[in-house]
C-alpha positions in Angstrom: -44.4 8.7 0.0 -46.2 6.2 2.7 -46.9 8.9 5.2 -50.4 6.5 5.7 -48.3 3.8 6.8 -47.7 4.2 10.0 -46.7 1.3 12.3 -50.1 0.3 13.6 -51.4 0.3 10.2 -48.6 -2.3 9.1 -49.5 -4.6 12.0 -53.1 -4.3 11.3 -51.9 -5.2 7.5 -49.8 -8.4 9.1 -52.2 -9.1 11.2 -55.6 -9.3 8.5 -52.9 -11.6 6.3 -52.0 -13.9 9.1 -56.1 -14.5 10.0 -57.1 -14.7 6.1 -54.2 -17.4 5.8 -55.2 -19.1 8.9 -59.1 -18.9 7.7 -58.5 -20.5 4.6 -56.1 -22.9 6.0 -59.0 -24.2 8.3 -61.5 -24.3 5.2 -58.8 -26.3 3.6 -58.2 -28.9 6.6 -62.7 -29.3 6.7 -62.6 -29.9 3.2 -59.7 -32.9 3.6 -61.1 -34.2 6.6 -64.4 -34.0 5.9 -64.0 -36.1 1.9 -64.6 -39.7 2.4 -61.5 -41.8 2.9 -60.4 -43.2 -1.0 -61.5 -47.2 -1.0 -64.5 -46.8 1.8 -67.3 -47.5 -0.6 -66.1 -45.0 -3.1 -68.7 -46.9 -5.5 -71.4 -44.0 -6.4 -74.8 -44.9 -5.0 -77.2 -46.3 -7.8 -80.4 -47.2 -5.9 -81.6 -43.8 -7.0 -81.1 -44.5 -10.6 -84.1 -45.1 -13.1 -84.5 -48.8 -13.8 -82.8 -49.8 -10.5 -84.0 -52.6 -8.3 -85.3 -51.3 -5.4 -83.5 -52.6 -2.0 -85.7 -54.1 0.9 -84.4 -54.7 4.3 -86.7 -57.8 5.0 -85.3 -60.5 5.6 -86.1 -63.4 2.0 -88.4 -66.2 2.2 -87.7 -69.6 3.5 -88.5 -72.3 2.1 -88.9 -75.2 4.3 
């Protein structure tokens, strides 16, 4: 009935599962490690947003 499946073909068959589990195990771990960490500025950025005072990194006025 499986006269194709000889025994190198069922380790090549053993062998393509073990690398597609391991592939998308390592897309899985990038995905984690790569999210920002939960309560590390988890605020969305709004400085883009229409009507949104823009930010300026000088330093304000003194007044003396």
């Amino acid at each position: 009935m499986f006269e194709f499946l000889t025994r190198g073909v069922w380790e090549f068959l053993i062998a393509a599962n073990i690398a597609v589990g391991l592939v998308w195990a390592g897309i899985r771990l990038y995905k984690d490690l790569a999210r920002p960490l939960p309560g590390k500025d988890s605020r969305p950025d709004r400085s883009q947003e229409v009507g949104a005072s823009p930010r300026s990194s000088a330093p304000p006025d003194r007044k003396a």
